[in-house]
C-alpha positions in Angstrom: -11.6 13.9 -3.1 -9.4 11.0 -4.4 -9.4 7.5 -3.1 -5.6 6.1 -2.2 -5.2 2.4 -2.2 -2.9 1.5 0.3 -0.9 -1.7 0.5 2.3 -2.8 2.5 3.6 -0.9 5.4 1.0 2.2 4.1 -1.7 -0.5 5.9 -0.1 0.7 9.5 -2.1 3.2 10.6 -0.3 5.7 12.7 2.1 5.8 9.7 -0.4 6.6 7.5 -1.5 8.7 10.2 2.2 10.8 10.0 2.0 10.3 6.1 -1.9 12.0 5.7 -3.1 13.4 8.7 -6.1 14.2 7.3 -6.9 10.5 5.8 -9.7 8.1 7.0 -9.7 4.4 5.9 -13.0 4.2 4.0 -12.8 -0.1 3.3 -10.7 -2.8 3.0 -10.2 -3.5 -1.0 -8.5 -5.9 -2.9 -6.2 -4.8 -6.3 -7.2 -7.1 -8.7 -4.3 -8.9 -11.3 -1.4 -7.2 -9.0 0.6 -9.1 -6.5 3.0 -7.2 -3.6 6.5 -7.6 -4.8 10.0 -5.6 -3.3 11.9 -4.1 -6.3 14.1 -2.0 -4.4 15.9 -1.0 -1.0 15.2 1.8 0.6 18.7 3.6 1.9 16.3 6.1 4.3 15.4 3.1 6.6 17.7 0.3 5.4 14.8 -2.1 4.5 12.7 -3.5 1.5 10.7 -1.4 -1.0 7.0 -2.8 -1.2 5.4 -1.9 -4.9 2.8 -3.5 -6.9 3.2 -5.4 -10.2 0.7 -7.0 -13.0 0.0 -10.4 -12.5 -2.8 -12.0 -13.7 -3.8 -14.3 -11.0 -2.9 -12.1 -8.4 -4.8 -10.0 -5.9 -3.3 -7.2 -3.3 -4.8 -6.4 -0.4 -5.5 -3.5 1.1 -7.0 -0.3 2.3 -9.1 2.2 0.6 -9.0 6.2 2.3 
């Protein structure tokens, strides 16, 4: 089975919960050289679009399932 990093609002459970209801957070985890950054609006829910980007002193946190 793949692992999925999650970051951002993928970090709230019960979404994640709606979004894989068959997923199980394994460990916290940190992306290495990637910071959090919003490149986008989303129209579905009128908010900010979380992605990661490439940056050499950066680090992401997150959640491994």
């Amino acid at each position: 089975m793949p692992l999925y990093f999650a970051y951002g609002s993928n970090l709230d459970r019960v979404q994640m919960a709606r979004r894989c209801p068959t997923s199980h957070p394994i460990c916290t985890a940190t992306l290495q050289r990637h910071r959090l950054s919003f490149a986008g609006m989303s129209r579905g829910w009128g908010g900010g679009v979380a992605t990661v980007v490439r940056d050499a002193r950066g680090g992401t946190p997150g959640v491994l399932y």
